[in-house]
Structures are given as structure tokens and as C-alpha cells.
C-alpha positions as CSV (number, residue, x, y, z in Angstrom):
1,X,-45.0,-80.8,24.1
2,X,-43.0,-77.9,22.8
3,X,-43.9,-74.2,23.5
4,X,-41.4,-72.9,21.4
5,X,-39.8,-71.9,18.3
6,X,-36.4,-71.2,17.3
7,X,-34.7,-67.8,15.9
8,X,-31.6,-68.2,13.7
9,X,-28.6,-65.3,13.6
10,X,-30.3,-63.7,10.0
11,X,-33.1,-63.7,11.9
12,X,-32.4,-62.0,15.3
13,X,-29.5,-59.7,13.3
14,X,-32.9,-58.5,11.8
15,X,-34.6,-57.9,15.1
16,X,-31.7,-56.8,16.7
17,X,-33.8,-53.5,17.6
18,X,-36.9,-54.9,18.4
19,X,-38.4,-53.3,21.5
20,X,-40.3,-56.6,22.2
21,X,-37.5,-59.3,22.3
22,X,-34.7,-59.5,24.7
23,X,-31.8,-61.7,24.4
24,X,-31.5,-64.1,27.8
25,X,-27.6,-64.9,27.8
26,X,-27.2,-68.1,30.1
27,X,-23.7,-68.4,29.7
28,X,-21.4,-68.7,33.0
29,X,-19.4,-65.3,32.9
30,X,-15.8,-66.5,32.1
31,X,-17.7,-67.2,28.4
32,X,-19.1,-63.7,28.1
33,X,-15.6,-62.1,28.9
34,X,-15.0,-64.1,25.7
35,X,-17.6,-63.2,23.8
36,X,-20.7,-61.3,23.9
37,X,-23.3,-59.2,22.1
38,X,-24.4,-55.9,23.5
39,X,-27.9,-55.4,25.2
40,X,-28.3,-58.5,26.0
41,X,-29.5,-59.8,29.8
42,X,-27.1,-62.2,31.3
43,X,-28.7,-65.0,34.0
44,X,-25.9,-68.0,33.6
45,X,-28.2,-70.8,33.2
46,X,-27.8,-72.5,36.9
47,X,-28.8,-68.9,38.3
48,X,-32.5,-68.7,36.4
49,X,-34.8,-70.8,38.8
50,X,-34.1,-68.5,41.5
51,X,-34.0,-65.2,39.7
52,X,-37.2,-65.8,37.3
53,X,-38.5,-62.4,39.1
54,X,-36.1,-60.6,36.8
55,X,-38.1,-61.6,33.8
56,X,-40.8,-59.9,32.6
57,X,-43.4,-62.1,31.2
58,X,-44.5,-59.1,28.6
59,X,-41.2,-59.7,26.8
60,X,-40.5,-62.5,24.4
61,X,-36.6,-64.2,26.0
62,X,-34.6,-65.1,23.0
63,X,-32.2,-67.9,25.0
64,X,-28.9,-67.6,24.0
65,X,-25.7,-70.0,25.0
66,X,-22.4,-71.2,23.2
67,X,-23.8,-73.6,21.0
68,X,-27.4,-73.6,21.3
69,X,-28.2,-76.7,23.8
70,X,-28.1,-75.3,26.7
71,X,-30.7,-72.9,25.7
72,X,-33.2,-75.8,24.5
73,X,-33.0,-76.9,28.1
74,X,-33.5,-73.1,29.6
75,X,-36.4,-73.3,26.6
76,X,-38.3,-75.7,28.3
77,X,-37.8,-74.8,31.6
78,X,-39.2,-70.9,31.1
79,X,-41.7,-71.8,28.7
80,X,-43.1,-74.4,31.5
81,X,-43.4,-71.1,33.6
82,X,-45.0,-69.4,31.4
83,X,-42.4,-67.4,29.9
84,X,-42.4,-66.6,25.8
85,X,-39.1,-68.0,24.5
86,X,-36.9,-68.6,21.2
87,X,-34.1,-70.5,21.1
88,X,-31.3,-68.9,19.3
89,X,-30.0,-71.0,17.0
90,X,-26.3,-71.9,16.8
91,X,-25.5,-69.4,19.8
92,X,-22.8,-66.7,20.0
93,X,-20.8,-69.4,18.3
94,X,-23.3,-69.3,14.8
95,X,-23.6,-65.1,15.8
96,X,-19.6,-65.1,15.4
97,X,-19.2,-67.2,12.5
98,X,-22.0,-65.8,10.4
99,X,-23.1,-61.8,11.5
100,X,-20.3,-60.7,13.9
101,X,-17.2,-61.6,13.0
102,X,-14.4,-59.7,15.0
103,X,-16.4,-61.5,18.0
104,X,-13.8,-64.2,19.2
105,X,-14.6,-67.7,18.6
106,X,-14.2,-70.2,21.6
């Protein structure tokens, strides 16, 4: 059973200074030399089971990929460890497209 919700790009561009979420980029870093958004934490998604210690369990992890897939997957694994997480929506992709737009689209 899910755990989790979802955050779309209004959304987060409205909570983009909210002390209490964090956005988890699991890209690999040839994607984030791309694209990226600033302040966010990046843990490519194959790296996460072995650095979950980096994660503080206060925080709520807004899971952020290209696309949005990956993160569902990265969704279910945290949440399953007890982690509070949203899956952004569309990823830096929807962010590009819709809030951001002199962020490169790949």
C-alpha cells in the first residue's frame, strides 16, 4: 500500500522556501550537469540504500528525477524505511517546461 503523495511543480515552486521539505535529486550526475535546481540534495538513485544515514527522518524528501518514474520507485523504497516522501511530479523535465524555463531540456 502507498505511503505517499505526490507534489506537482506549482506546488513545490510554492514551497520552494519551506524549511521542512528538501528536494532528494536521484539523478546520475551527467543529468544534473544538464540541468538542475539549487538547494537541492543529490543521492543518484543506485547510491540511496547505502547512504540512507544522510537522510534525516525529521524532513519531508521531495524525490525528484528526469521524468518522474524513477522517483515512484525511490518513493517506495524510503517510505518502506520510514522516510516521509513526495514524489515530484513530471521531474526537472515538468520544472523546465512549466516554472524554470532557461533550465535546459534533455
Amino acid at each position: 500500500m502507498q505511503s505517499w503523495s505526490h507534489i506537482n511543480v506549482y506546488q513545490m515552486n510554492e514551497r520552494m522556501n519551506d524549511p521542512s521539505l528538501t528536494i532528494l535529486d536521484i539523478r546520475e550526475s551527467f543529468e544534473l550537469e544538464l540541468a538542475s535546481i539549487d538547494s537541492t540534495v543529490h543521492i543518484p538513485m543506485g547510491d540511496i540504500p547505502n547512504q540512507l544515514e544522510k537522510l534525516d527522518k525529521s524532513k519531508t524528501w521531495v524525490i525528484m528525477c528526469h521524468t518522474g518514474v524513477r522517483s515512484l520507485v525511490v518513493c517506495d523504497f524510503l517510505s518502506q524505511h520510514g522516510y516521509s516522501v513526495l514524489n515530484f511530479l513530471g521531474g526537472i523535465h515538468a520544472w523546465s517546461m512549466q516554472i524554470d524555463t532557461s533550465i535546459p531540456i534533455y
